[in-house]
Backbone as a chain_set.jsonl record, in Angstrom:
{"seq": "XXXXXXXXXXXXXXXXXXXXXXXXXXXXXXXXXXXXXXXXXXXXXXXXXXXXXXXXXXXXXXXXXXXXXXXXXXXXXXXXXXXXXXXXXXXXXXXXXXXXXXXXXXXXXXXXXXXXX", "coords": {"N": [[23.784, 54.126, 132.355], [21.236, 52.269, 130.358], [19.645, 49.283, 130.2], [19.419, 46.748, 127.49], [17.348, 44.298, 126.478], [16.762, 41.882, 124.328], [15.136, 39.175, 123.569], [15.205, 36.451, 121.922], [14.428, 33.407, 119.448], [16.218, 30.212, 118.302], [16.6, 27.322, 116.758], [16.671, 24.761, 118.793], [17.414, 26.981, 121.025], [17.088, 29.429, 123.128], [17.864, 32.709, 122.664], [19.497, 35.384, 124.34], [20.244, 38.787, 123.833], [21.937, 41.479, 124.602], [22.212, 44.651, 125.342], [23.999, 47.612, 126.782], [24.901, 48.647, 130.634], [25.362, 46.059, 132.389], [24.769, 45.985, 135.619], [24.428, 46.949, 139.218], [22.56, 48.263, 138.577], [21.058, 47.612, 136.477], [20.506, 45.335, 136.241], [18.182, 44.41, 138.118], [16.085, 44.505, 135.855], [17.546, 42.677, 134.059], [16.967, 40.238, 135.512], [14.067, 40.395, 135.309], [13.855, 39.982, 132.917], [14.736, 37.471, 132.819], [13.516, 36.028, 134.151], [11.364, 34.165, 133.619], [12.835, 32.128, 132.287], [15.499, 29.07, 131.89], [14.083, 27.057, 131.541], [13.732, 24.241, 130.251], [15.608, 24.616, 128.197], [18.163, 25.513, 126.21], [20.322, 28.874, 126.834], [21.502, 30.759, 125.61], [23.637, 33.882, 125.715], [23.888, 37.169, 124.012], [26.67, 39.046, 124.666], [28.035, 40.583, 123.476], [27.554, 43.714, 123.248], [27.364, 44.561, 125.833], [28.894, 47.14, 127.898], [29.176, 47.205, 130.225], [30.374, 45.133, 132.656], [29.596, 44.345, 136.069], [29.969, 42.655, 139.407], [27.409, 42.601, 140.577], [26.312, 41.689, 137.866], [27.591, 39.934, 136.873], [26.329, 37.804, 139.11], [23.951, 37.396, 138.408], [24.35, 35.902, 136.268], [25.349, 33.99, 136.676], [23.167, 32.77, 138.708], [21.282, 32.548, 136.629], [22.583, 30.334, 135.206], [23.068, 28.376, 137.174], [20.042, 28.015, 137.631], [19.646, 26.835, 135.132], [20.959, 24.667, 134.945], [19.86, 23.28, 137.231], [17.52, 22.413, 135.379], [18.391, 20.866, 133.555], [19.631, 22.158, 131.178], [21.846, 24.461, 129.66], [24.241, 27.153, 130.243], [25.33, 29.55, 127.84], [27.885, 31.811, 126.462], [28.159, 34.515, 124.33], [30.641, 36.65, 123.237], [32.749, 38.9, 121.98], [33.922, 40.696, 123.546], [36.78, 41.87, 125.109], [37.024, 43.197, 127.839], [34.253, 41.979, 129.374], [35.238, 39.096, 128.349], [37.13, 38.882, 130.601], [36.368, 39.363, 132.812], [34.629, 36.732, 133.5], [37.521, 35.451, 133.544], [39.029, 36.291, 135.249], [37.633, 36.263, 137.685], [37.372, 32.919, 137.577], [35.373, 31.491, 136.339], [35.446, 30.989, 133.454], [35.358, 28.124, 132.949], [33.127, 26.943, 133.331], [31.391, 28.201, 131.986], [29.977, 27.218, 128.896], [32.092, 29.218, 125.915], [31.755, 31.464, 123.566], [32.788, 33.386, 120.13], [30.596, 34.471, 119.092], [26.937, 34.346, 118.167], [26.888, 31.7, 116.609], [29.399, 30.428, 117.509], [29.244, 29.889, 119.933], [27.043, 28.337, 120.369], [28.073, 25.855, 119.12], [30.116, 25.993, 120.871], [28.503, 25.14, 122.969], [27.789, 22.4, 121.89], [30.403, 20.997, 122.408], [31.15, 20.744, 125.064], [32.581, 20.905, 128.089], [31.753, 20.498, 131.406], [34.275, 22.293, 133.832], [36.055, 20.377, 136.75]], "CA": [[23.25, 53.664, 131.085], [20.284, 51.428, 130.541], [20.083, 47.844, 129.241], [18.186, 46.678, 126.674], [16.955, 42.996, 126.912], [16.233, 41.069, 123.601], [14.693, 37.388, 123.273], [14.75, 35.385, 119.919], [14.661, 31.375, 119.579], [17.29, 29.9, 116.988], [16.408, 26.0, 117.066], [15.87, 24.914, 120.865], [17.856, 27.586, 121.982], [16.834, 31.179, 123.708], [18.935, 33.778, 122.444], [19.519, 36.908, 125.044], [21.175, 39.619, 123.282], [22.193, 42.278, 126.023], [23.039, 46.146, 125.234], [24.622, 48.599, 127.451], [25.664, 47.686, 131.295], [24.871, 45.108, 133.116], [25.668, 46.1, 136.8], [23.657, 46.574, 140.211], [21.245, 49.247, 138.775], [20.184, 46.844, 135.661], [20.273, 43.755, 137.563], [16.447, 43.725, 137.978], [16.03, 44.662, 134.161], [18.251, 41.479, 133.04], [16.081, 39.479, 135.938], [12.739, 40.155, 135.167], [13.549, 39.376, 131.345], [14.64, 36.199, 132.264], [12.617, 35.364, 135.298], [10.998, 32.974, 133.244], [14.281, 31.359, 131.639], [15.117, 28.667, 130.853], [13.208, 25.673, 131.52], [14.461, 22.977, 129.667], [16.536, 25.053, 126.688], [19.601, 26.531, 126.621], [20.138, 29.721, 126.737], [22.966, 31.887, 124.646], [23.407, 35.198, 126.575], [25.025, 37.315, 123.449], [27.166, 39.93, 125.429], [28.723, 41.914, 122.416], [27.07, 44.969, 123.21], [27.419, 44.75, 126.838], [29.866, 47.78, 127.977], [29.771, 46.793, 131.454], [29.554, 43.815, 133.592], [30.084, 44.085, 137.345], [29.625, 41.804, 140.158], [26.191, 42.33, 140.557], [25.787, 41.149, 136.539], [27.499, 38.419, 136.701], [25.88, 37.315, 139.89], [22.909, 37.285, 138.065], [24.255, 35.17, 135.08], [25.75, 32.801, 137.727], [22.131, 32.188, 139.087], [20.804, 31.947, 135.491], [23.325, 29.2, 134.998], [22.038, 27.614, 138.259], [18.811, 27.497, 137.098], [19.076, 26.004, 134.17], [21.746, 23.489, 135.388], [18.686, 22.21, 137.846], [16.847, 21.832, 134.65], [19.46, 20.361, 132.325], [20.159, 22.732, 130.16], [22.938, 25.399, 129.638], [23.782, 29.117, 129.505], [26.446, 30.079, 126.705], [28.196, 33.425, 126.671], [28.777, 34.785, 123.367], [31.112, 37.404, 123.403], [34.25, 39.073, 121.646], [34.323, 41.82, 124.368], [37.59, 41.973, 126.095], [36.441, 43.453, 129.751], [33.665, 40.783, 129.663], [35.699, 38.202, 128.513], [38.134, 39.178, 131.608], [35.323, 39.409, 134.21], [35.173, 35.546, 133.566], [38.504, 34.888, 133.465], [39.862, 36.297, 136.889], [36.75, 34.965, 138.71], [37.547, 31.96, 137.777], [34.059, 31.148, 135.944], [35.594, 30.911, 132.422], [35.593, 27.085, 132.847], [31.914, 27.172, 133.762], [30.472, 28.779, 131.22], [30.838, 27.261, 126.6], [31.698, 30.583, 125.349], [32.147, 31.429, 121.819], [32.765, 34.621, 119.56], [29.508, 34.726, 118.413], [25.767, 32.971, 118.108], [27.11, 30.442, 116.453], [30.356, 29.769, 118.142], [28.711, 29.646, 121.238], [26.243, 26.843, 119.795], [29.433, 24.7, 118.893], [30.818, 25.994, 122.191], [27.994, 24.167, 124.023], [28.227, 20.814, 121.805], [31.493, 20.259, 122.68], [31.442, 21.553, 126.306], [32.656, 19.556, 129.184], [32.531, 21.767, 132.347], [35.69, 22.156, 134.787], [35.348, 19.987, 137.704]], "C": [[22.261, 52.534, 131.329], [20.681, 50.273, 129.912], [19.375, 47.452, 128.538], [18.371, 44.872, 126.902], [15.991, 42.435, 125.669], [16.25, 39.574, 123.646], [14.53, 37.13, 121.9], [14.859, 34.265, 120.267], [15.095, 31.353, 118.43], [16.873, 28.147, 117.578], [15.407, 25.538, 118.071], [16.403, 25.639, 121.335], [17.139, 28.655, 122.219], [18.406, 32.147, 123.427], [18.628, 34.923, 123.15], [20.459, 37.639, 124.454], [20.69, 41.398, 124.181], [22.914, 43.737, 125.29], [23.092, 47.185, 126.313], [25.019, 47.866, 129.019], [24.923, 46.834, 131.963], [25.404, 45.107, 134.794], [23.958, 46.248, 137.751], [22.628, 47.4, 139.921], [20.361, 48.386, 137.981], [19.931, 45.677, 135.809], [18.832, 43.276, 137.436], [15.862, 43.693, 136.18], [16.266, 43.129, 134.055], [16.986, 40.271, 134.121], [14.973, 39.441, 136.109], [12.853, 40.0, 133.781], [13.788, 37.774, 131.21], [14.065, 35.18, 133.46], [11.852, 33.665, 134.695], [11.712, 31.46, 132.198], [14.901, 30.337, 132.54], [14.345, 27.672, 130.731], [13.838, 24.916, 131.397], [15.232, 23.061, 128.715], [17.19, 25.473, 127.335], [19.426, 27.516, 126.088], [21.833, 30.703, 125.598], [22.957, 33.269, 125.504], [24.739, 36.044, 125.528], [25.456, 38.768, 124.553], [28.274, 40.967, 125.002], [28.678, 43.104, 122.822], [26.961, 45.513, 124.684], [28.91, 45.717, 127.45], [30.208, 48.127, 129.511], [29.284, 45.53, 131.977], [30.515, 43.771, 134.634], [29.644, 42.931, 138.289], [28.45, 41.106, 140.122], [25.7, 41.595, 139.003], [25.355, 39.823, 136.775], [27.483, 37.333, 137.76], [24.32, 36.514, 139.154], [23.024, 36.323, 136.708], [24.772, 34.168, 135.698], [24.078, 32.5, 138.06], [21.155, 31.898, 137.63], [21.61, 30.346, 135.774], [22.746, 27.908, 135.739], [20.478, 27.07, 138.043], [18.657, 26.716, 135.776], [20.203, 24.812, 134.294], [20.419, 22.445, 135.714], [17.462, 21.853, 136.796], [16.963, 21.087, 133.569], [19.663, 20.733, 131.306], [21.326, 23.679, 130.828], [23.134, 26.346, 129.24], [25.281, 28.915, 129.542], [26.727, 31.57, 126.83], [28.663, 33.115, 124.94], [28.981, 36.049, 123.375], [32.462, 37.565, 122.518], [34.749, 40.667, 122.544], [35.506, 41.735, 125.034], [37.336, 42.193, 127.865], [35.463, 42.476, 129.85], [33.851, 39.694, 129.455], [36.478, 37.988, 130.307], [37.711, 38.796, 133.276], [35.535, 37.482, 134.201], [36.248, 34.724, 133.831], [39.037, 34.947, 135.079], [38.863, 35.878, 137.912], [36.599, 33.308, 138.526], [36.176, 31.024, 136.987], [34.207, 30.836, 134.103], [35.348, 29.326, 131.677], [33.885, 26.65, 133.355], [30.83, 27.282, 132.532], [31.261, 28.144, 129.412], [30.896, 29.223, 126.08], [32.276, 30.706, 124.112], [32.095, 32.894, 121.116], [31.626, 35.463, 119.647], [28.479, 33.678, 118.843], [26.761, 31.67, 118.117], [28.545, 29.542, 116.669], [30.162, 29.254, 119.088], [27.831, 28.309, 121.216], [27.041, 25.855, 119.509], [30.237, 24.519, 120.08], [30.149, 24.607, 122.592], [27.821, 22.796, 123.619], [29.268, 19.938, 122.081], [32.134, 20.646, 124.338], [31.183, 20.225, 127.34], [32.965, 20.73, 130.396], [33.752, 21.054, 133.108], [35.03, 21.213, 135.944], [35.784, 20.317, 138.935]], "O": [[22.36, 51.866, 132.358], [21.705, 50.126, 129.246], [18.235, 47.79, 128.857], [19.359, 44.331, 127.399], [14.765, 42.446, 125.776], [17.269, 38.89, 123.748], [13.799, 37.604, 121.029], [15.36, 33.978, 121.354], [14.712, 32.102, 117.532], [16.891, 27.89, 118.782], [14.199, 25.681, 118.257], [16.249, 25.47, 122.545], [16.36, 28.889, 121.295], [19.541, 32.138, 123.903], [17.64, 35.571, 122.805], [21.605, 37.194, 124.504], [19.668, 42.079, 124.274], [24.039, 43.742, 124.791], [21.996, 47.589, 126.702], [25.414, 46.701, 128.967], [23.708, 47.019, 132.043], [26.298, 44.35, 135.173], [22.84, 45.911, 137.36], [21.716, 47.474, 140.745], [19.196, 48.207, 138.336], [18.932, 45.121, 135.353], [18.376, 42.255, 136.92], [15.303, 42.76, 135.603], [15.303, 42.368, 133.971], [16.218, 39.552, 133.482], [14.515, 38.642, 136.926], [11.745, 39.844, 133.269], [13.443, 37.003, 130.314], [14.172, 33.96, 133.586], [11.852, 32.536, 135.187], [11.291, 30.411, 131.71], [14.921, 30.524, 133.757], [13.897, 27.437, 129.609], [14.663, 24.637, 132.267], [15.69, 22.048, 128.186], [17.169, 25.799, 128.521], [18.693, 27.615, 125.104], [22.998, 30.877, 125.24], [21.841, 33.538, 125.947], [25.946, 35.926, 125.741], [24.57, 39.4, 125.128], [29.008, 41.743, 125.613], [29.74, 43.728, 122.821], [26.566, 46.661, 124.889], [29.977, 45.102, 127.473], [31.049, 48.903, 129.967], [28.186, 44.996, 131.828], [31.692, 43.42, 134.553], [28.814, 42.185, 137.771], [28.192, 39.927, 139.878], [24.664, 40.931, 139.046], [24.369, 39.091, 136.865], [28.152, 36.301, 137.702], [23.837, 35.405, 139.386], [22.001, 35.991, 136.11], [24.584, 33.139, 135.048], [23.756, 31.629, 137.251], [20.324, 30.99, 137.674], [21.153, 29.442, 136.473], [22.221, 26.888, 135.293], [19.982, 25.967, 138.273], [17.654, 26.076, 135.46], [20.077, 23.953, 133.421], [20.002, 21.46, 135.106], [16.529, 21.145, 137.176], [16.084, 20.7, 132.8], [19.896, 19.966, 130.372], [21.673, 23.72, 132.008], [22.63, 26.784, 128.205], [26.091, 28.501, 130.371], [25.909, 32.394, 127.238], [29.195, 32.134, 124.421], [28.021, 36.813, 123.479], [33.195, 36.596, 122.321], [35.638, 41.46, 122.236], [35.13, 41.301, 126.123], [37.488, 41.401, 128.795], [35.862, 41.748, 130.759], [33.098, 38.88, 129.989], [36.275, 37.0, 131.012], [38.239, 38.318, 134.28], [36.47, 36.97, 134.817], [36.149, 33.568, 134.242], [39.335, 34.03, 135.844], [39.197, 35.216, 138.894], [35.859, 32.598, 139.206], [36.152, 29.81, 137.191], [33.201, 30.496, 133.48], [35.199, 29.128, 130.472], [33.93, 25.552, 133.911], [29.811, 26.641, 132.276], [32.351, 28.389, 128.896], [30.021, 30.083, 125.978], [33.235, 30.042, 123.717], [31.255, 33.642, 121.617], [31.521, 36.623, 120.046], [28.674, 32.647, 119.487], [27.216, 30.959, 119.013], [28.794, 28.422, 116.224], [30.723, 28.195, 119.366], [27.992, 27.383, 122.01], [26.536, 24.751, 119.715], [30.857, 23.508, 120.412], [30.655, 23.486, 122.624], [27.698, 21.927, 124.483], [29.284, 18.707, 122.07], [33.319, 20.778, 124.645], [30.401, 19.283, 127.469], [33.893, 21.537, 130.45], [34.128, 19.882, 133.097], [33.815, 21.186, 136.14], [35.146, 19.971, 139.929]]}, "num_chains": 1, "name": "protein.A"}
């Protein structure tokens, strides 16, 4: 299955809203949409619609993260997916990432977000 790769701006943030999987074939897909992400905003990455996420994904939302760490901002997961909640959870990355239901949980996520140390 393919992925689809939408951008919107809500405030200062970048909203990525992600459909179908996210694994080692769509990999370059999700990283040439956000090759130029994020700068100095945070990012939201909604992941509702995402009906896979393997290694390779969320390798690639780990080096988002990275990048916008070194620029002081932050990437949000908004999700009520079960299997992509899960992926987070047993790698250990749940404490990493504000994540929230939705947009705008995820936006409350990241005001009140203290990462793990």
């Amino acid at each position: 299955m393919a992925l689809e790769v939408a951008t919107g701006d809500r405030d200062d943030l970048v909203i990525l809203t992600l459909r179908g999987e996210l694994d080692i074939y769509t990999v370059p897909v999700f990283r040439r949409e956000t090759g130029s992400l994020p700068g100095e905003r945070s990012v939201i990455v909604d992941m509702d619609g995402v009906t896979l996420l393997d290694s390779s994904g969320l390798g690639a939302i780990v080096a988002l993260h990275a990048k916008a760490a070194d620029a002081g901002a932050v990437v949000a997961i908004a999700s009520t997916s079960r299997p992509v909640l899960r992926v987070f959870e047993v790698t250990g990355l749940r404490g990493t990432f504000p994540i929230g239901d939705d947009v705008d949980a995820a936006i409350q996520a990241i005001e009140n977000f203290s990462p793990e140390a």
